[in-house]
N, C-alpha and C positions, 0 to 999 in steps of 0.2 A: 137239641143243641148238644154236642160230642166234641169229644177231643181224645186222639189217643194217651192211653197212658206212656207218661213218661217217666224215662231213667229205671233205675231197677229197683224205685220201692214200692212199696205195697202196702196193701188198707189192711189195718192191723185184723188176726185172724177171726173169725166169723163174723165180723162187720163189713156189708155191701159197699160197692164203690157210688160213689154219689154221683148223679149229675147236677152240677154248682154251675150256677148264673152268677156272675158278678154285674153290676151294672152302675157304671160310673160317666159322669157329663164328657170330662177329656179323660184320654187314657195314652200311653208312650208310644209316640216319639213327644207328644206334649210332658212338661217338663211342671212337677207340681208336686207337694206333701202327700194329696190325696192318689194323685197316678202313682207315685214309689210304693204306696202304700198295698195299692188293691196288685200291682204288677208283684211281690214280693209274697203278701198271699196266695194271690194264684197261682203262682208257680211252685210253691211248698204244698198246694193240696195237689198239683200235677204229679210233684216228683211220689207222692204217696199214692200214688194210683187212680184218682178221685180224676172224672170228666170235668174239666173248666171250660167254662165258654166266659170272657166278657163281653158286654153290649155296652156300645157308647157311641157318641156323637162322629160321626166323617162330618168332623171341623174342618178340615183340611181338604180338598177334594183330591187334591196330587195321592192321599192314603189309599190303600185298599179297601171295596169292601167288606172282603172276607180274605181273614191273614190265619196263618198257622204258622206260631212261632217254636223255636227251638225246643223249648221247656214245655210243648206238647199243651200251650195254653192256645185257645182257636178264639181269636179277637171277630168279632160282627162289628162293624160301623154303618151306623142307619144314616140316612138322608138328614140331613139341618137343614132348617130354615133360614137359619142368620146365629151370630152370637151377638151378645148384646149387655153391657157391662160383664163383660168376658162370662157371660151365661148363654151356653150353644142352647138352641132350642129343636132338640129331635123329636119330633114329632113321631115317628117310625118304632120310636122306643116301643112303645103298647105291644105294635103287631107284631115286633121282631120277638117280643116276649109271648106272646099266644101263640105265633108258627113253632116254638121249640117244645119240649120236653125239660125237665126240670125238678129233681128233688127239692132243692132248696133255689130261693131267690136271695141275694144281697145285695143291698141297692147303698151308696154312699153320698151321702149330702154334706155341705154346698159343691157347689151351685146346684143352686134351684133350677125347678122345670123339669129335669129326666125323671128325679123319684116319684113328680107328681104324676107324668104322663103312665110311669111304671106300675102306679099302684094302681089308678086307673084303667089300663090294660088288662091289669089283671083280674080284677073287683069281679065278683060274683061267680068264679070259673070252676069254684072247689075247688081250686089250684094248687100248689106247693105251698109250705109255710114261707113267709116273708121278713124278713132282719134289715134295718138299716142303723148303717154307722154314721151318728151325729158326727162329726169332725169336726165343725165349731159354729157359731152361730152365723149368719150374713149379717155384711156390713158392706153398705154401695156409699161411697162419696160422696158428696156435694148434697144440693135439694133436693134435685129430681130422685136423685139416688136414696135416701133417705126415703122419700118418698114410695118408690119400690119395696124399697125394704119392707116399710110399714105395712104395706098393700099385701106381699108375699106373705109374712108371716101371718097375719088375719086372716085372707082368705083360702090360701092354698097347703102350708107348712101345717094346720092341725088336720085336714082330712091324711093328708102322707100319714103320718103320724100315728093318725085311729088308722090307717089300713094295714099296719103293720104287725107284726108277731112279738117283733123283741126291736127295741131300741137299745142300739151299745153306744158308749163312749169310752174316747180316751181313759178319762180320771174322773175321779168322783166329784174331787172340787167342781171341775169344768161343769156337768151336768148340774150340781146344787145351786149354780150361780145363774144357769141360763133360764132367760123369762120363756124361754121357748119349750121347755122342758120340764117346769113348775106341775107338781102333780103327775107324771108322767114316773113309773116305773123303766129302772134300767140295768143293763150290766155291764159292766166298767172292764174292757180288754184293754190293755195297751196297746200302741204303734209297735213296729219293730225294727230290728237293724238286722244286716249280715255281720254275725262279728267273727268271721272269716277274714272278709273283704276288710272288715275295718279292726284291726288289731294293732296293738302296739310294736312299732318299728322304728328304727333307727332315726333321726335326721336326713335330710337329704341335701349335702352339699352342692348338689347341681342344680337345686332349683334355689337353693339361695344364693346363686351365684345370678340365677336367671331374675329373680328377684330385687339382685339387688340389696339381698337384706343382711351378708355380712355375719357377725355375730350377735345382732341385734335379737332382743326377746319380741317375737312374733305374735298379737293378738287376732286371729284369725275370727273373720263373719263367713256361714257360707248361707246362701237364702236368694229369693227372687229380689231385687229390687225394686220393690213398691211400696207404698206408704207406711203402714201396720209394719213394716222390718224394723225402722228405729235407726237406720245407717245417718240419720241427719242427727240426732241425739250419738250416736256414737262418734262423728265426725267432732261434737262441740268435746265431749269426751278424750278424745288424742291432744288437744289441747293442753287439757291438765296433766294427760300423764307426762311422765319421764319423757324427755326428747329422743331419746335412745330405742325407746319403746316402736316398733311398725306395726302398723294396720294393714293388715291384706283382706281385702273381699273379694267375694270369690262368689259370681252368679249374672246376670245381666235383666235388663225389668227396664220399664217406662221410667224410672227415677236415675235412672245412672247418670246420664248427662247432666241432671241437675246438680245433683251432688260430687259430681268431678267438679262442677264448677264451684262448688261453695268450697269443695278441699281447695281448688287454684285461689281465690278471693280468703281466705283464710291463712294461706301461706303454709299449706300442710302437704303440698305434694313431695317433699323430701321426705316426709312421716306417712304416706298413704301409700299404697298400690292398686288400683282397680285391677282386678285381674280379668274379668270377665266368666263365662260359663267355660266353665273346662270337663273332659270327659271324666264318666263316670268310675273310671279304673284311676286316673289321678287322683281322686279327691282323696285319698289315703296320706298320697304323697304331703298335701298340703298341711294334714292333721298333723303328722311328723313332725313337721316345723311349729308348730303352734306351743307356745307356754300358756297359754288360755284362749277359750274356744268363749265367743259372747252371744245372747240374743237378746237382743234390745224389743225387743215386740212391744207396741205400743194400746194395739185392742184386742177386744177377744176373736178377731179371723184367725189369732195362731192359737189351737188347741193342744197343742201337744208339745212341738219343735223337734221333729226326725234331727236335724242339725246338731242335735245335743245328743241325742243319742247315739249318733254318729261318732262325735266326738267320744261320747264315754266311753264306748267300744273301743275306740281306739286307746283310752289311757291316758285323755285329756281333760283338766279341770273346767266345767262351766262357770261363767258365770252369765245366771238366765232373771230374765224381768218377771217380779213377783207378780205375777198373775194367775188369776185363776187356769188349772191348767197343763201350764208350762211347769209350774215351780212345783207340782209335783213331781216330775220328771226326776229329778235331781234329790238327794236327801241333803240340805242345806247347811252346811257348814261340817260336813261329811265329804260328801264326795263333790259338793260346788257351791257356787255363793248365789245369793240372790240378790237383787240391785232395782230400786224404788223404780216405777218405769217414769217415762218420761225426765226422769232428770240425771243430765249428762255428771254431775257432779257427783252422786251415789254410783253412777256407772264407773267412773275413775276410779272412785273410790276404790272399789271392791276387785278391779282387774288390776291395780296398784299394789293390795295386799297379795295377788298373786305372783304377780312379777317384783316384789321386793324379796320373798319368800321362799325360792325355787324347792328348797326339801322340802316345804307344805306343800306345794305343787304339784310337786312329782306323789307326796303320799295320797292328796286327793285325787288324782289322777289314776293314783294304783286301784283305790275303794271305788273308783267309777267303772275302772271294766270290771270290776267283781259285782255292781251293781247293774252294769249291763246285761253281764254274761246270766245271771238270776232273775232279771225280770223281763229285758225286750231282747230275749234271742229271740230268732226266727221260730226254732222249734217250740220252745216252750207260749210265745204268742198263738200259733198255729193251732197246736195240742187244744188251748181254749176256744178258738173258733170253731175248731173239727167236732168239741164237744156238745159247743152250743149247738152247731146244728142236727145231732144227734138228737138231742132234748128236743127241740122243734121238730123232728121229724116223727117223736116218740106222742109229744099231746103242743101241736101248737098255741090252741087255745090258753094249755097252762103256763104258757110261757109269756104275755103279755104281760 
């Protein structure tokens, strides 16, 4: 598995260019923390000369099998069975990983089922060393879902697990708190951001005209809408603030319609704007407008929060639900605030003292791209993956 090198950099002098497997459940045009995550990787080990291939799920069958994108990254999508609590089942994973070539493998969980089929595939081959990134724990809804969960982690999440080289995470909190990970050695990389693309810029007059929003102080969400987001706790939350105060969300999910209708039943649509998904060159724009940036995350499916980091790059204050996790992200009461999760009333609270405040604001806003630019640039995230997998290439064994 090959991919030209791309752009005009290069794998620092006497170090070999690698061939790198990423392998992730969905991958872009699918829209996810985890897709941002491994697409922005990959393409920073491209630009430095290094062969990337991803292997993931043809969720989609309209997709290609085999793509070659711009940034010299060469995407494989194996055959699915079905997906099934938005878990694709490829089966294809194994053989598409034994047909290639490969110095390193990186596999990223959840969704479960590809890392399992992956490590599987690979078992017994004296193969490449193997790395996967925990991103956060699963969590399926309702009984049956529950049910899965239970079932997954017992019988299939500890073999992934022993068949692996190195386990990363987010943050350290995340990992010390997960029962999944109890006993398990790890090494703790950040997510990352482009803080190119997301830096500090002007206002945009033309979208607050589009908006609607006036001179109104803007508390921007950007995220999928589905349960674990918190936009129903943040909906009771506009409540309490200032009337003057708007809410923009900015993403689309199974729950929008719900909660457009509880903002209409609530009498908040003069204080709310759904915006829906908008492209990935706007969303800059959006951060612009924002006097605070919120995540209201209600369990541990959000590990990290890209959202926040986004925002900080850009020069924008968080305020992020103390969770394991997330609320490392941020250095609190530094560059953002943290807010009790679950309860709309601490969430007021805390985006209240921002927008009462504007010169704390703006100064924790300034400490956040300086906290961006030092911990989740691209390069400086990359530099640590590029290194890990030098170490695993050097004694995998020591590396477990």
């Amino acid at each position: 598995m090959s991919a030209p090198v791309a752009g005009g950099a290069s794998v620092s002098e006497g170090e070999p260019r690698l061939q790198i497997v990423q392998v992730c459940p969905f991958f872009a045009p699918h829209v996810g923390g985890v897709e941002s995550h491994v697409e922005m990787v990959a393409a920073e080990l491209s630009r430095r000369g290094h062969h990337v291939t991803v292997v993931t799920s043809r969720h989609d069958r309209s997709l290609p099998a085999v793509e070659r994108r711009p940034d010299g990254v060469r995407v494989i999508r194996v055959r699915n069975l079905g997906t099934f609590y938005n878990t694709p089942i490829p089966l294809g994973i194994g053989r598409a990983l034994r047909a290639g070539t490969a110095d390193i493998v990186h596999l990223h969980y959840p969704p479960p089922i590809t890392s399992f089929w992956a490590v599987r595939g690979l078992r017994g081959r004296g193969g490449p060393p193997v790395c996967l990134t925990y991103h956060c724990d699963l969590y399926l809804e309702g009984p049956v879902g529950h049910l899965l969960t239970g079932l997954y982690e017992r019988v299939f999440l500890p073999p992934t697990l022993d068949g692996v080289d190195r386990i990363v995470v987010h943050t350290a909190s995340y990992a010390h708190t997960s029962r999944s990970l109890q006993g398990r050695e790890f090494l703790a990389i950040p997510s990352l951001v482009d803080t190119e693309r997301f830096h500090p810029r002007e206002d945009d007059p033309e979208l607050r005209k589009e908006l609607g929003a006036g001179g109104r102080p803007v508390v921007l969400f950007v995220g999928r809408l589905v349960p674990h987001k918190g936009v129903d706790d943040l909906l009771r939350a506009v409540e309490i603030l200032p009337p003057q105060a708007l809410l923009v969300v900015l993403g689309e999910g199974p729950r929008r319609e719900s909660w457009e209708a509880q903002a209409r039943a609530r009498g908040l649509l003069d204080r709310v704007r759904f915006v829906g998904a908008v492209p990935d060159e706007d969303l800059p724009r959006y951060h612009a407008l924002a006097s605070v940036v919120v995540l209201p995350s209600q369990n541990r499916l959000e590990g990290f929060g890209l959202a926040i980091a986004e925002a900080m790059a850009s020069g924008r204050p968080a305020v992020v639900a103390d969770l394991p996790g997330v609320r490392e992200v941020i250095e609190a009461g530094w560059d953002g605030l943290l807010a009790q999760p679950l309860l709309p009333e601490d969430l007021a609270r805390q985006c209240a003292r921002l927008l009462s405040d504007p010169a704390q604001a703006r100064l924790m806003g300034e400490r956040a791209r300086e906290s961006a630019l030092r911990k989740y640039r691209r390069e400086i995230v990359v530099d640590q993956i590029e290194a890990m997998y030098r170490a695993l290439r050097r004694s995998p064994s020591s590396a477990r």
